[in-house]
N, C-alpha and C positions, 0 to 999 in steps of 0.2 A: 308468431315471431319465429323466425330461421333458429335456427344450431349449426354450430363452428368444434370444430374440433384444432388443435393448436400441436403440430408434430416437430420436433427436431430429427433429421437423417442423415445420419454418419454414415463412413466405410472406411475401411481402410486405415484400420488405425494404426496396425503393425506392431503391439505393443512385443516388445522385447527387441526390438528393432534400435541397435544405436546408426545412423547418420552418420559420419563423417570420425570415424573412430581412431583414424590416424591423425587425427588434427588436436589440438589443444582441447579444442571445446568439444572433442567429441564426449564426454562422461556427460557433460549437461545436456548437448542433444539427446541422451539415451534419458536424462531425465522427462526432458520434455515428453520423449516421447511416450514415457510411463504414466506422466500425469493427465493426460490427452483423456482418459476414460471419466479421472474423480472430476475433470474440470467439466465434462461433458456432461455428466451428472449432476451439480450446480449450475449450471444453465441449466437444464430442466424443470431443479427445484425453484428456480428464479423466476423463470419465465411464466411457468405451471402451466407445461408444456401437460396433454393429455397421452403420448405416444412420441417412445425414442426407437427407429430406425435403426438397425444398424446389419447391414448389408455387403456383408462379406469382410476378412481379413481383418477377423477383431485384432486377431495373434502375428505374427510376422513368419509363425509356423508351427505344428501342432502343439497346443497346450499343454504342460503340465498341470499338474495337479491344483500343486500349490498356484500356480496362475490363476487357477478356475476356482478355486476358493474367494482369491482376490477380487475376483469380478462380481461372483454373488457377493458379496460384504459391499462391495460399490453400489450395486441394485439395490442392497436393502437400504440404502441410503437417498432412494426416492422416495418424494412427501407422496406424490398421487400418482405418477407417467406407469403407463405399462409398456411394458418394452416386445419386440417381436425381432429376432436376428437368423442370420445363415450363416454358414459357413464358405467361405472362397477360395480361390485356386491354393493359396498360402497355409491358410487351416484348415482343410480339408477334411472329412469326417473316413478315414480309413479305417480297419478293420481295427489297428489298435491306436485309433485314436481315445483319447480321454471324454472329449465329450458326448457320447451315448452315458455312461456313468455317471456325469456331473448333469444330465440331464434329468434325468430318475431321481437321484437323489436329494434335487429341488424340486423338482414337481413343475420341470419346465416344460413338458411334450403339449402340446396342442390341444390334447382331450382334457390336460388339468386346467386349464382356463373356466373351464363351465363350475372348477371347485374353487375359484376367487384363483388361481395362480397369477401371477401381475408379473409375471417374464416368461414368453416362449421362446421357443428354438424348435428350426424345421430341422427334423438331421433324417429324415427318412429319404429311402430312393429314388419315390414319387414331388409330383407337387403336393405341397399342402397346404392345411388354411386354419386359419383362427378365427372366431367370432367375438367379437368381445363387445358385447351388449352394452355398458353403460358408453359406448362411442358408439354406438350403430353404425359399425365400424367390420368389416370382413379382411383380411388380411391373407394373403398366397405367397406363397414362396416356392425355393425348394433351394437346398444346399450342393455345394458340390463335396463327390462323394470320391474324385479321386484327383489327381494333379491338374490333367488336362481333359476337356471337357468341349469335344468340336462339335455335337450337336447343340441344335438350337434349343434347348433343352426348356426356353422360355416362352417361345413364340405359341404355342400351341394351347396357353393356361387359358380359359376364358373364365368370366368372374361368374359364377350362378346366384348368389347371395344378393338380397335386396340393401338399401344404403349405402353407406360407401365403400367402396373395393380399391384396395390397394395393393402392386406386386411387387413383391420383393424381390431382388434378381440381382447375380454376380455375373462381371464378365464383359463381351462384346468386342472379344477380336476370331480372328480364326482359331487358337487354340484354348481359349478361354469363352465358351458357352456364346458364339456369335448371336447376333442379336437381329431380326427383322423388323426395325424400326415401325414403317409404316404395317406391318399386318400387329405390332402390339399395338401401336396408338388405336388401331381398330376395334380390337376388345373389349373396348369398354370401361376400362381402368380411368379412376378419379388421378389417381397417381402412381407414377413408378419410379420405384426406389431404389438406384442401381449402386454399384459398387464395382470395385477393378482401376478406373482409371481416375488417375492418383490429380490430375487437375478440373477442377468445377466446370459444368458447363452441361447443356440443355440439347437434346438430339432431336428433342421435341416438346411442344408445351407440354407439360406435366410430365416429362420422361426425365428426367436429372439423375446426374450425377453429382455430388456432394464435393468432390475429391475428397483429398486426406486433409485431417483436422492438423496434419500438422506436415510440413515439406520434408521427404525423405531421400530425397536424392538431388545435385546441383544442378540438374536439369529440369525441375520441378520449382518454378521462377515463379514469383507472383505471390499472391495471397493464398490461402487456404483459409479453409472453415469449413462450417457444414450447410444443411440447408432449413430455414426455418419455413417451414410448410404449411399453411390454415385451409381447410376446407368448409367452405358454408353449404348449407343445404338451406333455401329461403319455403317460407309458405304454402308454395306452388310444387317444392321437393325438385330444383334446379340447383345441383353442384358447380360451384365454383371453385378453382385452386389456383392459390396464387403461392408462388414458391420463390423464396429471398434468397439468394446466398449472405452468409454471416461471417466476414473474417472473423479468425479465432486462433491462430498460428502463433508462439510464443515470438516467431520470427519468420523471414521470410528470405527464400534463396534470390538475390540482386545482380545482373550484371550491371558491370559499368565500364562503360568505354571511358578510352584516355587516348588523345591526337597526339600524337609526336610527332614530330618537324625536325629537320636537320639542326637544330641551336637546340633539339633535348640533350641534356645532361642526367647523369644518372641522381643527381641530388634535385635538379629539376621535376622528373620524374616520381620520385618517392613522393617530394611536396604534393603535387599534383595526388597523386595515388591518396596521401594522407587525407586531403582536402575533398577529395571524392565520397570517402567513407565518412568524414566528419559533415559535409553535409546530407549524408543519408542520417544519418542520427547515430550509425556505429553499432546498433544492435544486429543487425542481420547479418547475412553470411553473402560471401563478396566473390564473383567473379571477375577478373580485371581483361577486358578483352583491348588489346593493346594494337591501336589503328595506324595509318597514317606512312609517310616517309621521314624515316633516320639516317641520320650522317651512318656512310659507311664502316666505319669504323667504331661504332658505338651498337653494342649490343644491351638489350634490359637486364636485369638481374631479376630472373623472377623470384630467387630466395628472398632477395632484401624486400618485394613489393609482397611475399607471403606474409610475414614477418610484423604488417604493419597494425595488423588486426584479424577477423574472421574470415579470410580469405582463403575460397578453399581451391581457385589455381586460376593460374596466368596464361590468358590464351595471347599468345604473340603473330598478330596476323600485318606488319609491319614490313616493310619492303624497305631496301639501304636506297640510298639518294645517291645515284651514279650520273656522273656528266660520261654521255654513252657517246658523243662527238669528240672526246678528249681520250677513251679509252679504247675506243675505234683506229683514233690515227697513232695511237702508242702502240697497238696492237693487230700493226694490218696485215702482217702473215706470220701470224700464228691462230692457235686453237682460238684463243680470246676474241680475235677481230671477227673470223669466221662464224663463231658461237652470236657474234652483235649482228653479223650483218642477215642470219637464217632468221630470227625474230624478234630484230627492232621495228619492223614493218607492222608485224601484227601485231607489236603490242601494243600500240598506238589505240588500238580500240577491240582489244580482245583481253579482256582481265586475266583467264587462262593461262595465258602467252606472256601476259607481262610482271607474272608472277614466277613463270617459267624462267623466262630470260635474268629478272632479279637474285631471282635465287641458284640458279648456273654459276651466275657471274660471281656469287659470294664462294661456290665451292672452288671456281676456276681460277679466280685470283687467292684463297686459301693456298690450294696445289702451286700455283707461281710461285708464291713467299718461301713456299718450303724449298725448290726446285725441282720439282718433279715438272 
């Protein structure tokens, strides 16, 4: 009969990271984002998970003390997982960072595993690895050791250890540890456990990234969670992995678009807005991306549509509703008529241009009213 082993793989958790700090709700995102660890640790204990991942930017940036205490007290609050972590661009392991000390004085470095240790940490210069016998299980990493990190500092690891190899690795742009997709898939690895970029998604089967267990910034849309991981080895000693993503996000950053038409009013509008967010459920955090053609003389109020909930801003991409044949012949020798007649042609089928001309025409008729 096969053996499975059962992994949970985070990154990115940012802890001490608050989110959206100038907003109302910004102290509870900083909560969330503090509980993101204990919560991630009960899934473990729930699941009975054999191995928790976590792959760069425990921290939001180098730990104190009292942090690194918190996190061991969180560890010793797993029933069985052994855990294996790095450090990333954000918590970096510099000359005076905290974790070489908080490493020693749990008995986390890589050689204490073979004394029962059940948490490692790579923080050396090189690659390095774990063995951890009751998974038959080989584990590689290696941390980063200073902000930015432009070699491939991953591509080069190959697995030597028999059963299954797994690498740990931060990073995958150009100045964060780039990454050569197709020459890692080649090495050999059951799986690779990345960290860095803050949304889920697969570079290649068994190459993932987890994203962040929880959205840290209003660009980061969609779900989050981590990655629930199982590797079987059958009869024959044939590795399979199959790798889930798990929302897990106490919430999740949403746009939502709103159409306006020349008959929006500003109480039309807020309804609209209101009803938008009420049929999302009202828990998340709301982007209002504001579409469409408006009477020229009505402008949105983005304070009043912040105002309505967890909205953390108003993109106003709306054009005013000009009759350009009426303003034309009210305006045929001057600046105005002139300005309609160089790009009403193109705007006809050139969005550039006719966003161009809409919005001229808002500064040009401004300037009129005043008389300039």
């Amino acid at each position: 009969m096969g053996e499975s082993i059962t992994i949970i793989h985070t990154a990115d958790l940012h802890l001490g990271m608050q989110p959206e700090k100038d907003l109302p709700i910004g102290k509870e995102r900083a909560r969330e984002v503090a509980e993101s660890l204990p919560r991630l640790v009960a899934a473990c204990n729930e699941l009975e998970a054999d191995l928790l991942l976590i792959a760069g930017d425990l921290f939001h940036k180098a730990p104190l003390v009292r942090e690194l205490k918190d996190v061991a007290y969180q560890f010793g609050k797993l029933a069985k997982t052994r855990v294996v972590m790095i450090a990333g661009n954000h918590d970096y392991i510099s000359a005076r960072s905290n974790y070489p000390a908080w490493i020693a004085a749990n008995g986390y470095a890589p050689e204490d595993a073979a004394d029962g240790a059940r948490v490692t940490m790579f923080a050396g210069a090189e690659a390095e690895k774990v063995y951890l016998p009751e998974l038959g299980t080989t584990v590689y990493g290696r941390s980063f050791r200073s902000q930015n990190v432009t070699e491939g500092i991953y591509d080069d690891i190959v697995p030597t250890e028999p059963g299954i190899r797994i690498l740990l690795a931060h990073g995958g742009d150009a100045t964060d540890a780039p990454l050569d997709v197709k020459k890692i898939a080649g090495n050999g690895w059951d799986y690779v456990a990345l960290g860095h970029i803050h949304k889920p998604g697969m570079l290649a089967p068994g190459i993932v990234y987890p994203g962040s267990p929880e959205p840290l910034d209003r660009n980061e849309t969609g779900p989050h969670g981590y990655s629930l991981v199982r590797i079987t080895v059958d009869d024959a000693g044939r590795h399979k992995t199959d790798a889930t993503f798990v929302p897990f996000s106490k919430r999740e950053y949403r746009d939502l678009e709103i159409l306006l038409t020349a008959e929006t009013t500003a109480g039309s509008l807020a309804d609209a807005a209101a009803a938008a967010i009420a049929a999302d459920g009202g828990e998340n955090l709301y982007r209002f991306v504001l579409t469409g053609r408006r009477d020229a003389d009505f402008a949105p109020d983005a304070e009043a549509l912040a105002a309505l909930g967890n909205v953390t801003e108003v993109v106003d991409r709306t054009l005013p509703e000009y009759d350009l044949a009426a303003l034309r012949a009210a305006n045929a020798d001057n600046l105005i008529g002139m300005f309609i007649d160089a790009l009403a042609e193109r705007a006809e089928t050139d969005e550039v241009a006719r966003k161009a001309l809409y919005e001229g025409l808002t500064a040009l008729l401004r300037q009129n009213k005043r008389g300039f």
